[in-house]
N, C-alpha and C positions, 0 to 999 in steps of 0.2 A: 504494500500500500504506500503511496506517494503522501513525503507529508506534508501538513497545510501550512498555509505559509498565510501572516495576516499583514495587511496594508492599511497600514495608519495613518492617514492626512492629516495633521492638527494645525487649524486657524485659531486666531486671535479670542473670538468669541464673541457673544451680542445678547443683546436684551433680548428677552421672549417678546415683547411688546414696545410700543414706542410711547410708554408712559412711564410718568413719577415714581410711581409704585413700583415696574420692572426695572427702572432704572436703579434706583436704591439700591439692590442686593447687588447687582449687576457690576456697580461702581464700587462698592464696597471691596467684594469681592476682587478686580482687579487692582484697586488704590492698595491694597492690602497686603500685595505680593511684594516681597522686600526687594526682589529684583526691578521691580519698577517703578518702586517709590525709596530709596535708595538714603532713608535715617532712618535711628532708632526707633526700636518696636513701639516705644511709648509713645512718643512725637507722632510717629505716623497713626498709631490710633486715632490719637486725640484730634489730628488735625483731617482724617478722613472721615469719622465717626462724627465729628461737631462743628466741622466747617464746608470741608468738601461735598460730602454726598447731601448736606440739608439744601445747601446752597445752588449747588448744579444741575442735581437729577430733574429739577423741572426747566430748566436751561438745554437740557441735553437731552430731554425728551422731546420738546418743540424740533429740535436738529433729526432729530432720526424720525419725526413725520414728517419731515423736507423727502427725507428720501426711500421712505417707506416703500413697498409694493405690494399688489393687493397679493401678494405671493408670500410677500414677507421679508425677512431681512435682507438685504440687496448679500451680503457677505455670505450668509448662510444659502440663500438660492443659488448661490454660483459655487460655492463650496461642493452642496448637493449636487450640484448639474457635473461639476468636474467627476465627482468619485463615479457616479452612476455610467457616464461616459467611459471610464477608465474600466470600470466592471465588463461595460459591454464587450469594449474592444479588445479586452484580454481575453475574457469569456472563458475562465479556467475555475473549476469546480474547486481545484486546490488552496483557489487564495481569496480569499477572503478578505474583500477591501470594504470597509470604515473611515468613519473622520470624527473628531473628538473635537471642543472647542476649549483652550487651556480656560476660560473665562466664562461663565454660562452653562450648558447641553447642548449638546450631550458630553458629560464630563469625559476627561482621558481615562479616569478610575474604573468607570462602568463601562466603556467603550473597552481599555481591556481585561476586564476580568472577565467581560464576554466572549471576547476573541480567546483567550483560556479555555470556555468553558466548552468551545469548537473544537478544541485539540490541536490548538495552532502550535506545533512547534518551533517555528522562526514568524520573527515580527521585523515587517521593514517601516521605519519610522519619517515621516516625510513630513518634517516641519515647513510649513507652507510660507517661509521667509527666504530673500533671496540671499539678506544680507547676518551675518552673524550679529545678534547684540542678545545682553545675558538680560536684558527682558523683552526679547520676543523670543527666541529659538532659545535661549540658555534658560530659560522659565518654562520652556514647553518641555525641553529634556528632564530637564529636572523633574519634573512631577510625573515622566513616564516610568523615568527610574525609579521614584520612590512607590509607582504602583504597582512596578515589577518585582520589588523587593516586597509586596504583601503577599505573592504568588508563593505555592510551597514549588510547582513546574515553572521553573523561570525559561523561556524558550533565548534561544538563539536570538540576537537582534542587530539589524542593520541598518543606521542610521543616513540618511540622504544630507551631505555636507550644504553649506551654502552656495549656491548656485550664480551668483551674483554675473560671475563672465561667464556663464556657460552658451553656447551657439541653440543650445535647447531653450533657454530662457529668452536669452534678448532676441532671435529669430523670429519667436513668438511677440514678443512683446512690436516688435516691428510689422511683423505681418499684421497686428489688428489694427492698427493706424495709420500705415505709408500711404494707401490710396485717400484717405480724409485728410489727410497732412498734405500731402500734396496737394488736391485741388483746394485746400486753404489757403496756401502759399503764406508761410508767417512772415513777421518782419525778423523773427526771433521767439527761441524755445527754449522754455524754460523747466530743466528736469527738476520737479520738487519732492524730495524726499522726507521721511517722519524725521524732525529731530529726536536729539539726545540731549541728556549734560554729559557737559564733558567727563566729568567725573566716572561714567560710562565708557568712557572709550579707554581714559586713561588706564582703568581697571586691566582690561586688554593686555597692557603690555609689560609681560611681565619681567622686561630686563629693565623695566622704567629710566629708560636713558634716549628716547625717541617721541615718545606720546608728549605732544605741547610742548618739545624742549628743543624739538629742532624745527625750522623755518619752513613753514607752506609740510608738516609731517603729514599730515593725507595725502599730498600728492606723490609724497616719495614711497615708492613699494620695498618693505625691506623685512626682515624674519621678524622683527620685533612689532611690527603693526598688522600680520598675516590675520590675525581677526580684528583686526578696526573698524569698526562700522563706519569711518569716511572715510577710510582708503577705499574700501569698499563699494563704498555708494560712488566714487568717483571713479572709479572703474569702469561700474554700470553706465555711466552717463557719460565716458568716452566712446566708449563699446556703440550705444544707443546713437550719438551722433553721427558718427565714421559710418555704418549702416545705412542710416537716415541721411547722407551725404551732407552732411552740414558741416560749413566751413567753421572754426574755430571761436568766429567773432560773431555770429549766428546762433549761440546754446550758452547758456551756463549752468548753475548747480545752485540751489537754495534749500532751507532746510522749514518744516514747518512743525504746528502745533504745541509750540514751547510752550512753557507756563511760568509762572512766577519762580523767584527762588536762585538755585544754585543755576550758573555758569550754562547754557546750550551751546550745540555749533550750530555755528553759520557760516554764510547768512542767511534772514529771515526770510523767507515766502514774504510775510505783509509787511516786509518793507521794503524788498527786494519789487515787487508786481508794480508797485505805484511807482516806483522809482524808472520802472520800466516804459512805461509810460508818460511821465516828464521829460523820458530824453529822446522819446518822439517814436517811439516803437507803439503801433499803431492797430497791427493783427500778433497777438501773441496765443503759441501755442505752449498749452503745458501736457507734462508728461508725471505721474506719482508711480515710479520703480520702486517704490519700496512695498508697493503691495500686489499681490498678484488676484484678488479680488477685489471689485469697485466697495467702497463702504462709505459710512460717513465721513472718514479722513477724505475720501476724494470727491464723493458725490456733492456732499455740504461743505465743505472748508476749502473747499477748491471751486468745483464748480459752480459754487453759489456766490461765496463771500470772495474768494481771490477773481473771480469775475467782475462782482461789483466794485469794490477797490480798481479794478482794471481801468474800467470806464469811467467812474467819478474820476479817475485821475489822467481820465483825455484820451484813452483807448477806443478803439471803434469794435475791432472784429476778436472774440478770444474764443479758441479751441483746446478742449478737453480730451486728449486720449483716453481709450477705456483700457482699464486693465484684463492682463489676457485671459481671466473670467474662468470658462469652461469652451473657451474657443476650443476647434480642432487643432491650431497648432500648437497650442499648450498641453492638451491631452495627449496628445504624440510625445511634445516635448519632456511629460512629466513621466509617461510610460517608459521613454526612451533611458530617463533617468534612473528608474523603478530598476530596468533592465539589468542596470549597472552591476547587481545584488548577485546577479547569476542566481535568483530563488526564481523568476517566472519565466 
């Protein structure tokens, strides 16, 4: 008998509802992960428990009925549309493919203590980030591992690295927008990526003699920033240009969704777009590579607010790339990845 082999997609995660009341656990729940809220356990209680989630969750509910569908959460519908595509096209009784949300349901806990309960021998782990940071993909491992270690049968497992230059990733990401890019014709593209704090990246590097201490250190590729999330992301968005045939002075790199407090990189998406637009750039197209699902980072903070900032600030024409979703070329490109494992 051939054994089963399970496939674990895990995204970011979402509210069941685009209200107060789903928001609350929802926020809580993510504020809460020390990976991404990055002080002490007290401080961050106190300030996510009695400021953040009273304060937001009806702020951040209005935002996700911007971009609602009568389908339901834009991240979770394409989430679903990808696995079930990948299921088809494999079509193998052996593997048994799933997606887990590290944030929300379907939890990674039950997603696999069920793939266990299948008699999966080997588990391929396919963090749905292109770029490494310890709270997107280092919070998503983390809690598979710790739901693997509740197992008494711990299976075989294969983890899917970051993908950030891969010809499977940006090919894709390219193929769902060259033809709308084009007939836009921009003045200029703007790839915008989730911010960090720094304090994030610097974590990274653990010979701490490169991270913030040497000059323009994301653009230099070197052993000691191999998982930086802005070396990283500036990868991505060489990769994405040179493709997109965009000359140098045509693109650049901004960072968005920062919040109050410690140190972000940048620069900022909302100060970057307006800026863009006072120096006479007129059709701008943007690009969000850091997610491989549309969500509210890009459907509402981009397509909404970085649009109107656009314009108030003397813009005429702005274009939204979609993220490569549950496209064909991403399901290829993510099967192709799967492949890698030598498990299907």
């Amino acid at each position: 008998m051939q054994a089963k082999t399970g496939l674990l997609f895990i995204n970011l995660g979402t509210p069941e509802a685009p209200t107060r009341s789903a928001l609350k656990p929802y926020l809580r729940q993510f504020l809460s992960d020390k990976r991404v809220l990055n002080i002490p356990a007290a401080a961050r209680a106190l300030l996510v428990n009695a400021i953040i989630v009273p304060t937001r969750s009806g702020k951040s509910a209005e935002a996700y009925t911007e971009v609602w569908r009568t389908d339901g959460s834009p991240l979770r519908v394409f989430t679903e549309g990808l696995v079930e595509q990948v299921k088809t096209k494999i079509g193998s009784e052996n593997l048994i493919v799933r997606y887990a949300m590290r944030y929300g349901e379907p939890s990674i806990d039950d997603v696999i203590r069920e793939l266990s309960e299948q008699n999966c021998e080997r588990l391929i782990v396919f963090p749905l980030y292109p770029h490494y940071a310890s709270s997107s993909a280092g919070t998503a491992l983390e809690d598979v591992f710790k739901s693997l270690s509740r197992l008494w049968a711990i299976p075989s497992v294969y983890t899917i690295p970051p993908f950030y230059e891969r010809d499977e990733w940006i090919d894709a990401q390219v193929e769902v927008a060259r033809d709308a890019l084009h007939d836009f014709g921009p003045d200029h593209t703007l790839f915008s990526f989730h911010g960090l704090p720094i304090d994030h990246l610097t974590g990274c590097d653990a010979s701490n003699s490169h991270c913030q201490k040497v000059k323009d250190c994301c653009l230099k590729r070197v052993d000691a920033n191999r998982l930086c999330y802005g070396m990283q992301t500036q990868v991505t968005a060489e990769l994405l240009a040179r493709k997109l045939g965009l000359q140098k002075d045509e693109w650049s790199v901004a960072y968005q969704s920062r919040l109050a407090g410690k140190p972000w990189i940048g620069p900022f998406t909302d100060v970057v777009v307006p800026e863009l637009a006072q120096k006479g750039v007129k059709k701008l197209a943007m690009f969000s590579p850091a997610f491989v699902a549309d969500c509210l980072e890009t459907l509402e903070e981009l397509g909404m607010r970085a649009k109107e900032d656009f314009e108030e600030a003397g813009g005429e024409d702005f274009y939204l790339a979609p993220c490569v979703n549950d496209s064909n070329a991403w399901v290829d490109g993510a099967i192709a990845l799967v492949g890698e494992s030598g498990w299907i």
